[in-house]
Phi, psi and omega in degrees: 000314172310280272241293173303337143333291173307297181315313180309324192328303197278352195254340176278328168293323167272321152282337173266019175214309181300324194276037190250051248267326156285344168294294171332317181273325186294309197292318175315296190303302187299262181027276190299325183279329164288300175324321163293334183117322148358119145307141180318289214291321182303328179279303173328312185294315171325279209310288177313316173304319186309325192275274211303298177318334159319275182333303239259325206272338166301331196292302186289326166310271226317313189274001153271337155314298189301304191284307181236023170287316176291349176258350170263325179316322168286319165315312202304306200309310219271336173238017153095006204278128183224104173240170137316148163240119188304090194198126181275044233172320236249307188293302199314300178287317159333290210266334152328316209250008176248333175265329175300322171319321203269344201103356207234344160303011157265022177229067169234329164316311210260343138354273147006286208280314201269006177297323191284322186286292173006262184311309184309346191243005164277322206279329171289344161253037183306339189306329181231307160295000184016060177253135170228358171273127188258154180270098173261019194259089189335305196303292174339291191308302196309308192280353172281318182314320217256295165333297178340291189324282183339288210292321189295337188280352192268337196253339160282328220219244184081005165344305206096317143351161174283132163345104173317144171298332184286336189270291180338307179289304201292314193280321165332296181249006175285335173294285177357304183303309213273321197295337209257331171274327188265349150281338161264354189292315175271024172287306181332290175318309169296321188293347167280328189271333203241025162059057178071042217254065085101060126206213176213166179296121173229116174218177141312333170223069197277301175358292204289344184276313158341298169313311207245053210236291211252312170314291192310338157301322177309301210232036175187188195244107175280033146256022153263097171296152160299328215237346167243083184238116186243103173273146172298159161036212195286021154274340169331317185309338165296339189268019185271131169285349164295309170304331191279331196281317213269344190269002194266345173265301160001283167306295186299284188295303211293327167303265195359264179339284185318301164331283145345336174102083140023261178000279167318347180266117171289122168204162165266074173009310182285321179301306206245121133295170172306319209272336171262342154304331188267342157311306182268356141251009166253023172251039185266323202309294182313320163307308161315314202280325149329290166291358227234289177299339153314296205272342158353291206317299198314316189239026131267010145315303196264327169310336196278308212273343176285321192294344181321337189280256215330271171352287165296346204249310190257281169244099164331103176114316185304152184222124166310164176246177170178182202296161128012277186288011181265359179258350185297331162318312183299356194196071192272353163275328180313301186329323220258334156319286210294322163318299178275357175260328172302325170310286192313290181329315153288346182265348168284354170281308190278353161305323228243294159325295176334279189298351177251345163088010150007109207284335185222123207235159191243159176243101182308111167288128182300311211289298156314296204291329196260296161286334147294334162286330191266001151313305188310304169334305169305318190266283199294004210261313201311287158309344188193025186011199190000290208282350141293282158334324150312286187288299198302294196305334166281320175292350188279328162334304160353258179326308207264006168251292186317305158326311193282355214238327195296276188316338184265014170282311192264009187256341196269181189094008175221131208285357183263013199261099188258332202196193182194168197303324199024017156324152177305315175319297177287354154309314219234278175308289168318289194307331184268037181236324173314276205308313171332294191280323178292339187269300182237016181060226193268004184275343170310304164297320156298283185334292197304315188303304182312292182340285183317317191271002169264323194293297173325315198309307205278338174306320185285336171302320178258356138268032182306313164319262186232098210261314198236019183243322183294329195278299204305324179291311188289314191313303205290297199274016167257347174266315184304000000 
């Protein structure tokens, strides 16, 4: 009876706090402000802007999710294309109904639990792991936890059986691993983009933003800004990012819409033309992006200067990890790059599937082209400006169809299978650790655990002077 108790415990902890991402963040922050020394209410006051701010910034993912998921869904629908769809929504209930099939979802919790513990005790033994990023981004932690689970139990195991504890504990801390190495790996890199505002990236593509980071020097001039284009006469109107966003989405989504047809689109006649509908959703783009950068504002305000309690108090040294999209204020045009090229990339890929006729064909995700191209977008723009932003994010178009059509040639085959993460990370990293593991088995996945776990070593070597000091010194003197 004790033992069920427990379990329900850990399983309520983990949806109802850990996988909670503004409860998470909010608490971090009330945390960091007692730890600093705060009044009870001044920490309270922390945990809400922080909560809300979240909030705010969800409003805005969710409501470009709602607005332009159903117009790529249609283009696809509309030329008959029936796939996987590359959506990190898609993969999640994959691997939810495949692990349910089995009996085992619930050990997407302990997955979770111990992956979460995991980093904290790499970042409390930073001295020798030289980890120093803790990962909070919840939605994130659950839905990686789960995938994960999926692909080793279907390519280690595929019994039809319940999940073994060795796959479980082995998926456990190889995510773990991957959330506390690959979020410190792109501290530098963040800490340039975002002229020091004291935290790193914990997403779906840190690898892949790390990349293309370290590309954009290769192949553009980052003093060509996305965001510093001073145009002559009535092109001047670009250089406002509202206008820009809402009239190159306009132009870009408004062809879509048209291609597609009138017909498909539920609207009201009496309200509407074709042409002034298609005006007010895609100046939906701009509007979203709008709130999204409103609550950015609110609750890295309060993340930057709280976590400074932890980083002292608690975990010496520490740096948050935190969604993506907190980074898009710093480059607010980059997003709408990495979108339409990263599109072009994906639809020249499954074009390409199409014509070799391909056993396995993908369905392009609003969630892949926007939030993962335009993070990619962001990083590389920082580094090598337009025209880096412009190339990287279409090859990531690539990648991120081809890598996802590879790995589910070994994950399809179960009628609960719809889709796959199709994120860069999961393209790229995953897919080939899946494809690995289908080959050679659990020594695979351990190896990576190893591997993975070399890179800090080597960050600190060529930052060693101030490895665990420079990000608290820029904070402290952008707050002072």
């Amino acid at each position: 009876m004790l033992g069920n108790e427990i379990v329900l415990f850990f399983q309520e902890f983990v949806n109802k706090f850990l996988g909670q991402a503004p409860l998470l963040l909010g608490t971090v922050v009330f945390i960091g402000y007692l730890l600093l020394g705060k009044k009870g209410y001044e920490a309270l006051t922390g945990f809400i802007k922080a909560y809300v701010g979240f909030k705010i910034l969800q409003v805005g993912t969710g409501g470009l999710v709602r607005t332009f998921a159903p117009i790529i869904n249609a283009l696809t629908t509309k030329f008959g294309i029936e796939a996987f769809v590359i959506d990190p929504y898609f993969g999640q209930t994959s691997a939810q109904e495949v692990l349910d099939s089995v009996d085992s979802l619930q050990y997407v919790g302990y997955v979770m639990l111990i992956a979460f513990a995991w980093n904290i005790l790499l970042v409390a033994l930073r001295k020798h792991t030289k980890i120093r990023t803790l990962f909070i981004t919840g939605h994130i932690m659950y839905q990686q936890s789960a995938v994960l689970l999926w692909a080793m139990y279907w390519v280690l195991e595929g019994t039809g059986l319940a999940v073994t504890t060795q796959t479980v504990v082995v998926s456990g801390f190889l995510i773990g691993t991957y959330w506390s190495v690959m979020s410190n790996l792109i501290i530098e890199a963040t800490q340039e983009v975002t002229e020091g505002a004291g935290f790193t990236v914990g997403h779906q593509q840190m690898f892949g933003a790390w990349a293309a980071y370290k590309l954009g020097k290769l192949v553009g001039n980052k003093d060509k800004d996305v965001d510093n284009v001073q145009l002559p006469g009535w092109l001047s109107i670009f250089n406002d990012n509202i206008v820009s966003n809402t009239i190159l989405m306009t132009t870009f989504v408004g062809t879509i819409m048209i291609i597609i047809g009138k017909d498909v689109f539920e609207y009201s006649n009496s309200k509407y033309w074709f042409g002034t509908y298609i005006f007010e959703t895609t100046a939906y783009f701009a509007v979203y992006i709008t709130i999204i950068l409103t609550g950015v504002r609110m609750f890295v305000a309060e993340l930057t200067e709280s976590f400074q309690g932890i980083s002292q108090k608690l975990l010496k040294g520490s740096i948050p990890a935190v969604d993506c999209a907190v980074i898009f204020g710093y480059a607010p045009n980059a997003p709408t790059y990495g979108f339409i090229f990263g599109f072009f990339g994906q639809m020249l890929a499954i074009g390409i599937l199409i014509l070799l006729k391909s056993p396995i064909l993908i369905i392009a995700g609003f969630i892949c082209l926007f939030f993962d191209n335009g993070t990619l977008a962001v990083f590389a723009n920082k580094a090598g400006g337009r025209r880096a932003a412009a190339i990287i994010p279409f090859v990531s178009g690539l990648i991120q169809v081809f890598g996802s059509a590879l790995v589910l040639t070994v994950l399809r085959g179960n009628p609960n299978v719809i889709g796959w993460m199709g994120m860069f990370d999961w393209a790229t990293l995953w897919a080939g650790t899946t494809l690995l593991s289908k080959a050679f088995g659990v020594i695979v996945p351990i190896g990576l655990i190893v591997l993975m776990l070399v890179i800090p070593q080597l960050q600190y070597r060529r930052h060693s002077k101030n490895y665990f000091t420079t990000m608290r010194e820029e904070v402290a003197q952008k707050s002072s």
